[in-house]
N, C-alpha and C positions, 0 to 999 in steps of 0.2 A: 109452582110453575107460573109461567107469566106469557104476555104473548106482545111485542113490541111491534107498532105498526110503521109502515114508513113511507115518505111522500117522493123520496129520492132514491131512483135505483143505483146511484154510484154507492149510498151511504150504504144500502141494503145490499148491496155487494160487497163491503167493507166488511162487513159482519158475518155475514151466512157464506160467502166466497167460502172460504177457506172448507166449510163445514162442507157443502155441496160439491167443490171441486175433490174432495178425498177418498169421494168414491163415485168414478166419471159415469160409470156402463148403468149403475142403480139413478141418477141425477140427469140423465141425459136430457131428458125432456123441460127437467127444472133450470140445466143449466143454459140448454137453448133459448130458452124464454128470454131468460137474464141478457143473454148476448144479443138479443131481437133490440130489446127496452133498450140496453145500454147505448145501440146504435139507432135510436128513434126510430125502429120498424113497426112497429103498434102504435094504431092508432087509440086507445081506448086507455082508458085514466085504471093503472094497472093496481092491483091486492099485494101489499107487501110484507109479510109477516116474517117475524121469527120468534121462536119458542125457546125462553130461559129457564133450565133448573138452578136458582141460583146466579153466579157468573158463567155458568157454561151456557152454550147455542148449543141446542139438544133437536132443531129441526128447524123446517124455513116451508114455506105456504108460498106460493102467489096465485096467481088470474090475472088474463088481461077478459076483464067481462067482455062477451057474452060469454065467455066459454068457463068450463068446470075448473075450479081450484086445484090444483097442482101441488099435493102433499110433496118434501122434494126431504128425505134424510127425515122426516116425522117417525118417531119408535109409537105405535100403537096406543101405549099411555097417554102421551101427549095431544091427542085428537082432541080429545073433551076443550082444552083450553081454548084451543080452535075454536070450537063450533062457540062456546060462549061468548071468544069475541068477536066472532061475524052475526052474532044474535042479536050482543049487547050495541054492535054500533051498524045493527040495521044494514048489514051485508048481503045481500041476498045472491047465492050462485046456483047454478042450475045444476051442479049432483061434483064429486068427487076424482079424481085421477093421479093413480101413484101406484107403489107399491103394496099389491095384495094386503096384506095385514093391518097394515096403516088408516085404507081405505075401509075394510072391516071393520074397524073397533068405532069407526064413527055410526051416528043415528042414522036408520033407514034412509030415511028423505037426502040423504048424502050420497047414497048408493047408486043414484041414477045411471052413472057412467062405469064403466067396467075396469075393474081394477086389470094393474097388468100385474102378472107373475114376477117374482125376482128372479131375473137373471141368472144368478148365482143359481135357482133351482134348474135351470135350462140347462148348467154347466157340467150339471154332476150327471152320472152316465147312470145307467140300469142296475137298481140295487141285482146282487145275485142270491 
């Protein structure tokens, strides 16, 4: 896996759109972001990742610093890459936010912020 950075949110919407918009209720937060940047409502020089197995976009990251990175369609595997390259190019973000499990499989010091539940577990009713 690999992890593509990017200095342009149209481009990084080019890419990760499709992957993010496919599933709106789980990406909602990621995909608000994208629609703030895309229309210059962030002030702050934004994190723009996405995560390749191969040819496929298998997840997408961002941040507008100060605030916590924003796992956005990240599958739990795929975290490590992450954290390698916010490590490797001296990224520093103040803890983690996304989907439960995603948020999980990263190192402690990620954990600061509290994961949200998926959705989809909100949806299903009382086992019997």
């Amino acid at each position: 896996m690999k992890v593509v950075s990017y200095s342009d949110v149209i481009e990084f919407w080019r890419v990760a759109g499709p992957l993010l918009a496919a599933d709106p209720v789980r990406n909602t937060v990621p995909l608000s972001i994208v629609g703030r940047l895309r229309h210059g409502a962030v002030g702050s020089e934004p994190v723009l990742l996405t995560v390749h197995d191969g040819e496929d976009v298998v997840g997408a990251a961002l941040c507008t610093p100060p605030a916590p990175i924003v796992l956005g369609a990240v599958p739990p595997h795929a975290t490590q890459v992450i954290v390698d390259h916010l490590v490797g190019n001296d990224i520093r973000v103040p803890g983690a936010d996304g989907i439960r499990p995603a948020v999980e499989a990263l190192p402690p010091g990620y954990r600061r912020r509290q994961s949200r539940a998926d959705p989809a577990d909100r949806c299903a009713g009382p086992s019997s």
